[in-house]
C-alpha positions as CSV (number, residue, x, y, z in Angstrom):
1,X,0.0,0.0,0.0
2,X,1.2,3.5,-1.0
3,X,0.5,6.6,0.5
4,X,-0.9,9.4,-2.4
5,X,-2.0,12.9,-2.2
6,X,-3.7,14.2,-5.5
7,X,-3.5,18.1,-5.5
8,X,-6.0,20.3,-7.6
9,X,-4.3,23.8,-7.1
10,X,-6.0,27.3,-6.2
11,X,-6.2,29.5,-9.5
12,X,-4.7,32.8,-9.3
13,X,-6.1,36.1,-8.6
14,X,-9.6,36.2,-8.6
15,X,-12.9,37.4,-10.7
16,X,-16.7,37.7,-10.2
17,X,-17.3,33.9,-9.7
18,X,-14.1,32.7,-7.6
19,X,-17.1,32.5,-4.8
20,X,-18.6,29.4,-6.8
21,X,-15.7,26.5,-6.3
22,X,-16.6,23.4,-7.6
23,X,-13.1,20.7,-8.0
24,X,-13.4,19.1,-11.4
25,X,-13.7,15.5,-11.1
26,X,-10.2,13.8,-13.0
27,X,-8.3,13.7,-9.9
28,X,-11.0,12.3,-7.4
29,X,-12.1,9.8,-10.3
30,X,-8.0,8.6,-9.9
31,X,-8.3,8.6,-6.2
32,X,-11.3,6.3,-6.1
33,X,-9.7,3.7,-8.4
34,X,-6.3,3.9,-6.2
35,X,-8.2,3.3,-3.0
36,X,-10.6,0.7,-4.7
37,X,-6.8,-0.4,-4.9
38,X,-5.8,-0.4,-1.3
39,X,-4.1,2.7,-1.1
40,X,-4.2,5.8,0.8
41,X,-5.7,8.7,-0.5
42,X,-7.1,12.0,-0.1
43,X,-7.5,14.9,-2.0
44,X,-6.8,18.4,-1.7
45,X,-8.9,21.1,-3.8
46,X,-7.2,24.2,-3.0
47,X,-10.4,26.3,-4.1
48,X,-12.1,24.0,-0.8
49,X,-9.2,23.6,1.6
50,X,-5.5,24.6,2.0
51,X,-3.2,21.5,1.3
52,X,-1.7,20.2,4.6
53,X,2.6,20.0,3.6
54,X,2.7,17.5,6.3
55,X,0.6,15.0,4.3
56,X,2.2,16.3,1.2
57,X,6.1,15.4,2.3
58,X,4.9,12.3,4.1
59,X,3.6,10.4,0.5
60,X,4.9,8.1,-1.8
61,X,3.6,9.9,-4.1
62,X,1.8,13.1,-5.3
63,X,-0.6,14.1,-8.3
64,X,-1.3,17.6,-9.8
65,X,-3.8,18.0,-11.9
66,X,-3.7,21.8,-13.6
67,X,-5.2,24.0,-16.3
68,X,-3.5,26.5,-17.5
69,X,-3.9,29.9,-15.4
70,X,-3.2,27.2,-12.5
71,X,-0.2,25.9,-13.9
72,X,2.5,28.3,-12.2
73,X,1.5,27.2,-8.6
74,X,1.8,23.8,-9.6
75,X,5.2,24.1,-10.8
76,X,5.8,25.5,-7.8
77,X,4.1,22.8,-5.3
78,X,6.0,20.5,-7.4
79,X,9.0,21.9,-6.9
80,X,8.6,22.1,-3.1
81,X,7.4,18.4,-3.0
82,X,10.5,17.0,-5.1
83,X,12.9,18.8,-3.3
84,X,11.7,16.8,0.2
85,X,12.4,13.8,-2.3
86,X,8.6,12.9,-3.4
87,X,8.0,11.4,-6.6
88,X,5.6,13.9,-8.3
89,X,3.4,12.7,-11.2
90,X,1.4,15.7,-13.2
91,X,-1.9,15.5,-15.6
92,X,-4.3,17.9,-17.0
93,X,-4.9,19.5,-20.5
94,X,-2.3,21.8,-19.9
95,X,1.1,19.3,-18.9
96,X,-0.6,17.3,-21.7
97,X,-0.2,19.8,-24.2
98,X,3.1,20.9,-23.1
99,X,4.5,18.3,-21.5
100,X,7.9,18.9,-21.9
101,X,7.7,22.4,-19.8
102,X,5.6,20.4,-17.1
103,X,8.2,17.8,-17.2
104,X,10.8,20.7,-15.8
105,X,8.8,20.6,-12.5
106,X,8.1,16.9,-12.6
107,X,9.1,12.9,-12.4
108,X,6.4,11.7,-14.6
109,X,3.8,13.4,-16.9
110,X,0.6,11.7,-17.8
111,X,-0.8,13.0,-21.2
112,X,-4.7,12.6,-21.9
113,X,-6.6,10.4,-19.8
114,X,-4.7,9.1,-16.8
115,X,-7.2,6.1,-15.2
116,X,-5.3,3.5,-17.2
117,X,-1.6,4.8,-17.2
118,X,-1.6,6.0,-13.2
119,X,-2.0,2.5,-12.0
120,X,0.4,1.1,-14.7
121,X,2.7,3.8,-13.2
122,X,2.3,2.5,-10.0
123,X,3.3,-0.7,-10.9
124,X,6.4,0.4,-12.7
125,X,7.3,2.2,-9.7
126,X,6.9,-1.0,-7.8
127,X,9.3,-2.5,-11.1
128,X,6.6,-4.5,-11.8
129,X,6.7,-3.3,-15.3
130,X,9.1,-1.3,-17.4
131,X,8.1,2.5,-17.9
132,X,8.4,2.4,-21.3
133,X,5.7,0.3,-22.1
134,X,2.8,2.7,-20.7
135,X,0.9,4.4,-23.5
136,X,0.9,8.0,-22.6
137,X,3.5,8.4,-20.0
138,X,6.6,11.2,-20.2
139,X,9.2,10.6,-17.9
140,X,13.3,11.1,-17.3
141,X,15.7,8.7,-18.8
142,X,19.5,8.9,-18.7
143,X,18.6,12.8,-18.0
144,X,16.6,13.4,-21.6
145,X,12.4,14.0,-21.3
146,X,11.1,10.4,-23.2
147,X,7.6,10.6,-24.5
148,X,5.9,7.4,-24.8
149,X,2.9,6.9,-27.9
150,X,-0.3,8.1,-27.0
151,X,-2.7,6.6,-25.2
152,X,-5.8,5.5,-26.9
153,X,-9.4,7.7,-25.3
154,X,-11.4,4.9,-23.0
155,X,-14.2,3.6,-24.9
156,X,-16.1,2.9,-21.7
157,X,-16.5,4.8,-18.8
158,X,-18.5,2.6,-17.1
159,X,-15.2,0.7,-16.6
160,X,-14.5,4.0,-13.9
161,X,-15.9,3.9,-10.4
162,X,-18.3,6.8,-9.1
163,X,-15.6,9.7,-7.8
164,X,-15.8,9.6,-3.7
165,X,-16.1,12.8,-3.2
166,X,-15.3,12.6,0.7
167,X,-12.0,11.4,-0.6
168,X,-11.8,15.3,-1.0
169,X,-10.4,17.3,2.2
170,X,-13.4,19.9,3.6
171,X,-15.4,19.2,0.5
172,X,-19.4,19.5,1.9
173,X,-18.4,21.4,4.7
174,X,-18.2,25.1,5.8
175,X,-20.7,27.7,6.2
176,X,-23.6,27.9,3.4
177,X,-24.4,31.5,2.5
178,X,-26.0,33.4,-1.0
179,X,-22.8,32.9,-2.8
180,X,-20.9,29.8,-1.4
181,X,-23.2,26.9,-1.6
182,X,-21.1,23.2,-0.2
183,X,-24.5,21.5,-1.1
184,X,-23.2,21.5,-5.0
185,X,-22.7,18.1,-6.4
186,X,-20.6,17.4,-9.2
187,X,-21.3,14.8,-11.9
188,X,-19.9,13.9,-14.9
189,X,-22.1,11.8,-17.4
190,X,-20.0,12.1,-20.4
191,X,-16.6,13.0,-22.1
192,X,-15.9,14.8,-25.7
193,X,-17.7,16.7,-28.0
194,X,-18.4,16.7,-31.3
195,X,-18.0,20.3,-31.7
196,X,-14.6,21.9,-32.6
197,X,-14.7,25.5,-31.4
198,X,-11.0,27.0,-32.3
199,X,-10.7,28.5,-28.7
200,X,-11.6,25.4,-27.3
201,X,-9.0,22.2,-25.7
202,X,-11.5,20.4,-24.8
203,X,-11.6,18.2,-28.1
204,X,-7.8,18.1,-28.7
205,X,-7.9,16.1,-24.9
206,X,-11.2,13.7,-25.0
207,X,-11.6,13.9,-28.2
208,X,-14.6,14.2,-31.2
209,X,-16.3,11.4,-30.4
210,X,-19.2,11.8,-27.8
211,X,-18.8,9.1,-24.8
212,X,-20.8,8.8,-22.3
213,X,-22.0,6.8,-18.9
214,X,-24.9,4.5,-18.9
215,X,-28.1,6.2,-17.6
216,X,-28.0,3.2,-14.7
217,X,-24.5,4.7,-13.2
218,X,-25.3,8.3,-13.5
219,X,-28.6,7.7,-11.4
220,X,-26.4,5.9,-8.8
221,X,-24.7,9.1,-8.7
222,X,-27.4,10.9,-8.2
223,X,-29.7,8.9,-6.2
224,X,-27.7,10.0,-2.5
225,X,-28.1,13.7,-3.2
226,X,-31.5,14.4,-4.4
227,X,-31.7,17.1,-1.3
228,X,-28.6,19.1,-2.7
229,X,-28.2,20.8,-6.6
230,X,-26.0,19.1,-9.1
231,X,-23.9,20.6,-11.4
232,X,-23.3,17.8,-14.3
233,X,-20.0,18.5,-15.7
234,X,-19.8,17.5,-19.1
235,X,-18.7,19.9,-21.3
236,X,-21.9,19.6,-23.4
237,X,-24.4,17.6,-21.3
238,X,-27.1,17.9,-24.3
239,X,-24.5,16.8,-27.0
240,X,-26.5,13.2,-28.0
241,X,-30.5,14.5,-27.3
242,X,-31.5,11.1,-27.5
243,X,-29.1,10.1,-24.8
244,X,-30.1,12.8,-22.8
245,X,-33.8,12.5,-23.0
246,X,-33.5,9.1,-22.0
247,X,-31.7,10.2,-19.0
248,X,-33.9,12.9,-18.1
249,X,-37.1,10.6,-18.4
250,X,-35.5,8.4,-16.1
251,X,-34.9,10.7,-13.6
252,X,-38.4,11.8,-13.7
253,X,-39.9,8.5,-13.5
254,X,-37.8,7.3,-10.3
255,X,-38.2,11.0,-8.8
256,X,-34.8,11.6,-8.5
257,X,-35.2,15.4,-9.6
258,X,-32.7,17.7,-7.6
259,X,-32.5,21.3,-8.8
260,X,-30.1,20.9,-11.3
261,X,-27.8,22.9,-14.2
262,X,-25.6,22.0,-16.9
263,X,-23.7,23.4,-19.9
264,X,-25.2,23.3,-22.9
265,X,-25.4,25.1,-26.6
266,X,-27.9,27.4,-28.3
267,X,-29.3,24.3,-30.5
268,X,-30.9,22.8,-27.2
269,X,-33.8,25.0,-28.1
270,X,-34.7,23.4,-31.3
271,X,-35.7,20.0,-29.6
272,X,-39.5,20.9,-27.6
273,X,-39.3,17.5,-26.3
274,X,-36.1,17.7,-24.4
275,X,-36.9,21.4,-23.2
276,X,-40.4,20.1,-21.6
277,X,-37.9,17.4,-19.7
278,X,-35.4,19.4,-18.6
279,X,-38.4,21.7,-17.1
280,X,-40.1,18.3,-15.6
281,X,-36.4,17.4,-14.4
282,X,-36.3,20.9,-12.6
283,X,-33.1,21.9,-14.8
284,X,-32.9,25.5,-12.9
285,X,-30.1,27.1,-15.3
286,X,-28.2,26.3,-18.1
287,X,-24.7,27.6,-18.6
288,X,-24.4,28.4,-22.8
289,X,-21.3,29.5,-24.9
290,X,-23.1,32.2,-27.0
291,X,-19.5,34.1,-27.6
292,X,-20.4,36.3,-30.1
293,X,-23.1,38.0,-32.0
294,X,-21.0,38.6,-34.9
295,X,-22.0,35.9,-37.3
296,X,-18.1,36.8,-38.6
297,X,-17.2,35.6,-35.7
298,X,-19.1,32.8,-35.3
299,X,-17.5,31.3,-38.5
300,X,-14.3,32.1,-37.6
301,X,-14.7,30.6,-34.0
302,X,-16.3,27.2,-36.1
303,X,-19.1,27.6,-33.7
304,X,-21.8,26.2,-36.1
305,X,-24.7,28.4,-35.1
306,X,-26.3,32.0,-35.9
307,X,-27.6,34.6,-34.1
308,X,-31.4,33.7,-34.6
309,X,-30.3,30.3,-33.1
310,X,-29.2,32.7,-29.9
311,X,-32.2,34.7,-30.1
312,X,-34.3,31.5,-29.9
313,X,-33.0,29.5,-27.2
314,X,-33.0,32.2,-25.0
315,X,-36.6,33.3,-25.7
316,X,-37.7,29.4,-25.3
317,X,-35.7,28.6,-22.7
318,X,-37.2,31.6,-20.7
319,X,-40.6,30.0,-21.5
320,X,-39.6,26.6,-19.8
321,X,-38.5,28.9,-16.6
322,X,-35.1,28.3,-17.1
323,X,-32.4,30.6,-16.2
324,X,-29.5,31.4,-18.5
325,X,-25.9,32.3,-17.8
326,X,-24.3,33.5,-21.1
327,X,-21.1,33.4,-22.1
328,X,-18.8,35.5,-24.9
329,X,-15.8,35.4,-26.3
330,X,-14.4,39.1,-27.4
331,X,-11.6,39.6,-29.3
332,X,-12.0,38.0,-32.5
333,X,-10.0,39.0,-35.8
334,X,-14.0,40.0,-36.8
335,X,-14.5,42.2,-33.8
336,X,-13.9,45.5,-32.8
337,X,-15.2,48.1,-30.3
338,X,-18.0,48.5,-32.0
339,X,-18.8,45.2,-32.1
340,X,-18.2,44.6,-28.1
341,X,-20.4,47.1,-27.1
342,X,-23.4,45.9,-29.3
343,X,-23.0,42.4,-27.4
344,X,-23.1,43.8,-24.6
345,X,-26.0,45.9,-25.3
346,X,-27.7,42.8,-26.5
347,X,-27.1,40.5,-23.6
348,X,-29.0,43.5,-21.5
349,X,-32.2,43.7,-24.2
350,X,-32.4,39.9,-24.2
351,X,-32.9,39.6,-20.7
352,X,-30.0,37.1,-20.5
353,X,-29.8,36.6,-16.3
354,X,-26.2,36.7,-15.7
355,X,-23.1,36.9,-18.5
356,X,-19.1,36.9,-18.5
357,X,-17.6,38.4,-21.1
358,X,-14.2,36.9,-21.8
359,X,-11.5,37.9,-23.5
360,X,-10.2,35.7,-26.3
361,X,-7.6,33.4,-24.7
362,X,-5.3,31.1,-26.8
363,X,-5.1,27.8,-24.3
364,X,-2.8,25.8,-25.3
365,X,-4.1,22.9,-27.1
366,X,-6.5,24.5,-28.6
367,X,-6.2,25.6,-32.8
368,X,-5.9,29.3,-31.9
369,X,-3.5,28.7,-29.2
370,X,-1.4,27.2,-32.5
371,X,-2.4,30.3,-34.7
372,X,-1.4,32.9,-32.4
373,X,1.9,31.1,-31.4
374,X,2.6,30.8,-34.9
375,X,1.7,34.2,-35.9
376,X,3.7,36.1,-33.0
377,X,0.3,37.3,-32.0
378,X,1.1,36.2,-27.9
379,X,2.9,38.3,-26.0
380,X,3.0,36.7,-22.9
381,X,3.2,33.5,-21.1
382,X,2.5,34.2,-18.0
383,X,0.0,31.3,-17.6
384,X,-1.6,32.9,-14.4
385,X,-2.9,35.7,-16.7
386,X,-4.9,32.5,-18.8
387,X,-8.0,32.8,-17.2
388,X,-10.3,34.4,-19.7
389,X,-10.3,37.8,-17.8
390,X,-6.8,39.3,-18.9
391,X,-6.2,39.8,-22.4
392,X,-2.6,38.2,-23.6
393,X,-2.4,38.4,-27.4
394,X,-2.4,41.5,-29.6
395,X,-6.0,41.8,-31.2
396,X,-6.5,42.7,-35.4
397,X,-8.6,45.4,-34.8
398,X,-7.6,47.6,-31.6
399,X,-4.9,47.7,-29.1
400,X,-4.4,45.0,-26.2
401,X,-5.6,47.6,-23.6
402,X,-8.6,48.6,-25.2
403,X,-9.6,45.1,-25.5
404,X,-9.1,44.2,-21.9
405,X,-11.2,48.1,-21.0
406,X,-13.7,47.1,-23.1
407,X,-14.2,43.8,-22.0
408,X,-14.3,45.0,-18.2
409,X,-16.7,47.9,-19.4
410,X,-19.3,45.5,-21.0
411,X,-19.2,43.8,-18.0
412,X,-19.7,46.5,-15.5
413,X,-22.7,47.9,-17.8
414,X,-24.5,44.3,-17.4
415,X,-24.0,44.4,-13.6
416,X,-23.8,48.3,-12.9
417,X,-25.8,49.4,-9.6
418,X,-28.3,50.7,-12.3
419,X,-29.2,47.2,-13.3
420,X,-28.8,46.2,-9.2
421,X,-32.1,48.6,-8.8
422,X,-33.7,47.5,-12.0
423,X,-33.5,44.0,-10.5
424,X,-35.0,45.0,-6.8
425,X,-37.6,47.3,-8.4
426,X,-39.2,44.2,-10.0
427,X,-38.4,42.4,-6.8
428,X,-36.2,40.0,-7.8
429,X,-33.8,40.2,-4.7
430,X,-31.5,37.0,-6.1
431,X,-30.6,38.9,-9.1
432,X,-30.1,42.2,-7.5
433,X,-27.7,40.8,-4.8
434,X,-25.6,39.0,-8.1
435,X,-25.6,42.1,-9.7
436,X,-24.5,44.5,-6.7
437,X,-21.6,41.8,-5.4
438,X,-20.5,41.7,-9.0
439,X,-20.3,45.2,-9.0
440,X,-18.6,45.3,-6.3
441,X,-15.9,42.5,-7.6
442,X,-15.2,44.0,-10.4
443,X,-14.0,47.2,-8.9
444,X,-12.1,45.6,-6.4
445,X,-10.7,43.7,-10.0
446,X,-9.7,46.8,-11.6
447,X,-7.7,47.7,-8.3
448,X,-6.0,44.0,-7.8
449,X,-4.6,44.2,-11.4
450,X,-3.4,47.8,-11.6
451,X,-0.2,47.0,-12.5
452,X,-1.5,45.0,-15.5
453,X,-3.0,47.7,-16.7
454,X,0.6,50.0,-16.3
455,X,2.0,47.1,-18.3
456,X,-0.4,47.5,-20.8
457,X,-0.2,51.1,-21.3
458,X,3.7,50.7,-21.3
459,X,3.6,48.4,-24.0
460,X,1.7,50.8,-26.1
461,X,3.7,53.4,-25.9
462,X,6.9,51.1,-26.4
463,X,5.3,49.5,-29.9
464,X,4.1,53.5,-30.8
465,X,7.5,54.6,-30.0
466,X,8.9,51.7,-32.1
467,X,6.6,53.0,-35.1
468,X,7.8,56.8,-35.0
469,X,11.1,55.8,-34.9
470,X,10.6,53.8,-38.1
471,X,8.8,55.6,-39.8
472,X,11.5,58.7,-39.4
473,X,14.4,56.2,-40.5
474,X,12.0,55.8,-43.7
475,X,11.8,59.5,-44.2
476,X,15.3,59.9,-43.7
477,X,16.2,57.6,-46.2
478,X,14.0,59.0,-48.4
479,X,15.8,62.6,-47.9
480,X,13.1,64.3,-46.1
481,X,15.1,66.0,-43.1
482,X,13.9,67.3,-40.0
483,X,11.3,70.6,-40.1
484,X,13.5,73.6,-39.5
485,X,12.2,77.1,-38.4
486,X,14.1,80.2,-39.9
487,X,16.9,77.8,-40.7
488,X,17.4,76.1,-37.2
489,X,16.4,72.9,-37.0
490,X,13.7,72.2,-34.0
């Protein structure tokens, strides 16, 4: 039996919904097979509870799992751990897409899906098996990074146990209020998409192909917690209708209908059927990538739907009682100011309940993380600033710092104190608390990244500088000299 802490860390910074921690479920998935194992586990979410070092240095092992704005402090936990002489193995989207960088901080880096290839590590480590013959392992030989050939996506995740979630340190504890809720359940019910957004990693690390969990196994999961909310965590729950319907009905039937939400698209509105269950189910909001209203952008995002499509699923959706949290994407090579401040005008007239406006962010993995690095358009990668909220690439059509104004702006017009009132005038007190703590976040945002902004500003007038002095080497070669007044030059 060997002792193992799995570590999710604590994103930097913060933003308008840091109050809503949820741990995404990879790491207390692994967990649960490695104590179904007979080993010792326990998870720390840093969002949830600080990590106890003690339990850290006192392992045979410990897992990170990190995106990548969280990336930084898991190279530096990491570093702390390996320097006490614990093994450290890391997984996630990002140390799979850059796994040579994560393997600077690390022993072993699992790329893709890790259920298979962490307890094949395990056995390695116990030589058991040589290391080289796990599919989708990087490791240290003779001092050079070895990458072994991918591993192939699971084909059923039924073959995966339930995630424990008291494996996870404080998780369901602590004090309930309006904006931290540890009655939220987690479940996943599927993996992929079959969607291929450019901004998006998500298909580059499950993969096209929609997988999902037998309707028996998700209602196992939710059958203990039909008191509490749950959040289902696939990336797009409504992805197979058919699937989902199924699911849905079944929940109905055996009245195992918690107040639920999920992530879906705009097309969920074109199927009545499904829209009548989700109502039946109790679905209480739904959590939609809209990203633009710029049908330019649309197609350049590979998003494959219109702005009617928007128009209609949040009109029907409303119907059905269901609340909508929308999300866009600004900062396309299609948008402009112009076009920013239109979305966020519409998001207002369409009675959308709550928004983020995010700034274009190229993760890596993803086809525009490729384009930008290609095209020099990055100019910074300082992972922490990967979070959606801070712009880090240099935009067609305006500036970087107008970009990141602009997205901060549209979002302070959707939750100004004006709207607060709007909200408590038509007595709707839960909207008009979101709207004034939001408020309130995002000017204590503008203050936390002050310096940001300076480097922003800075950078402008470092590139503007650049241009003048260009463009008066040009004139200069061209013979034009400097303006003079009464003969003297200036």
């Amino acid at each position: 039996m060997k002792k193992i802490v799995f570590v999710e860390p604590k994103a930097p910074g913060f933003h308008i919904y840091s109050k809503w921690s949820l741990p995404r479920l990879g790491t207390v998935i692994l967990a649960t097979i490695l104590r179904n194992r007979g080993h010792d586990v326990k998870v720390f979410v840093e969002e949830i509870q600080r990590v106890d070092k003690d339990d850290l240095f006192a392992s045979d092992l410990v897992g990170i799992s990190t995106i990548t704005s969280t990336a930084p402090r898991a190279y530096a936990l990491a570093d702390e751990v390996r320097a006490k002489g614990v093994k450290v193995v890391m997984g996630g989207a990002h140390p799979t897409f850059l796994a040579d960088e994560a393997m600077e901080h690390a022993d072993f880096v699992i790329r893709g899906e890790g259920e298979e290839a962490l307890v094949e590590l395990l056995d390695a480590v116990d030589g058991k098996r040589p290391l080289e013959t796990i599919a989708g392992l990087s490791y240290w030989r003779n001092g050079e990074i070895t990458h072994n050939r991918s591993r192939e996506l699971c084909p059923d995740l039924d073959a995966h146990p339930s995630p424990d979630l008291s494996l996870i340190a404080g998780f369901g504890t602590g004090t309930r209020s309006f904006f931290r809720n540890p009655n939220i359940i987690p479940v996943i019910t599927s993996r992929g998409c079959p969607f291929n957004c450019k901004f998006c990693s998500v298909t580059p690390m499950f993969g096209r192909k929609y997988r999902f969990r037998s309707t028996e196994k998700v209602l196992e999961d939710i059958r203990p917690y039909v008191d509490r909310t749950i959040f289902f965590y696939d990336d797009n729950f409504t992805a197979n209708k058919k699937r989902t319907k199924e699911l849905l009905s079944r929940m109905i039937e055996e009245g195992l209908t918690p107040d639920w939400t999920a992530q879906v698209r705009a097309d969920v509105a074109k199927d009545d059927e499904l829209l009548d269950l989700m109502e039946r189910s109790k679905c209480s909001t739904v959590y939609i990538g809209f990203e633009s209203i710029n049908p330019r952008t649309l197609d350049l995002y590979s998003k494959g739907q219109t702005l009617e499509d928007i128009k209609e699923s949040i009109r029907k959706l409303h119907e059905h009682g269901i609340q909508i949290h929308g999300m866009f994407v600004l900062g396309s090579d299609e948008d402009d100011v112009r076009i920013i401040r239109e979305t966020a005008r519409f998001a207002k007239k369409v009675k959308i309940d709550t928004v983020q406006f995010m700034i274009l962010t190229p993760i890596p993995g993803s086809e525009i993380f490729h384009e930008f690095d290609e095209g020099k358009k990055i100019f910074t990668y300082d992972w922490t600033l990967y979070d959606g909220h801070h712009v880090v690439f240099k935009p067609k059509n305006m500036v970087p710092i107008v970009l990141q104004k602009e997205a901060v702006r549209a979002m302070k017009k959707f939750f100004s104190r004006a709207q607060m009132l709007k909200s408590l005038f038509k007595g709707d007190l839960r909207h008009a608390i979101i709207k004034g703590y939001a408020n309130h976040l995002l000017r204590k945002w503008d203050r936390f990244n002050k310096d940001f902004y300076y480097k922003l500003k800075n950078e402008l007038y470092e590139e503007l500088n650049t241009q003048i002095i260009r463009i008066a080497d040009k004139l200069k070669q061209a013979g034009f000299e400097k303006p003079t007044i009464d003969g003297q030059s200036r």
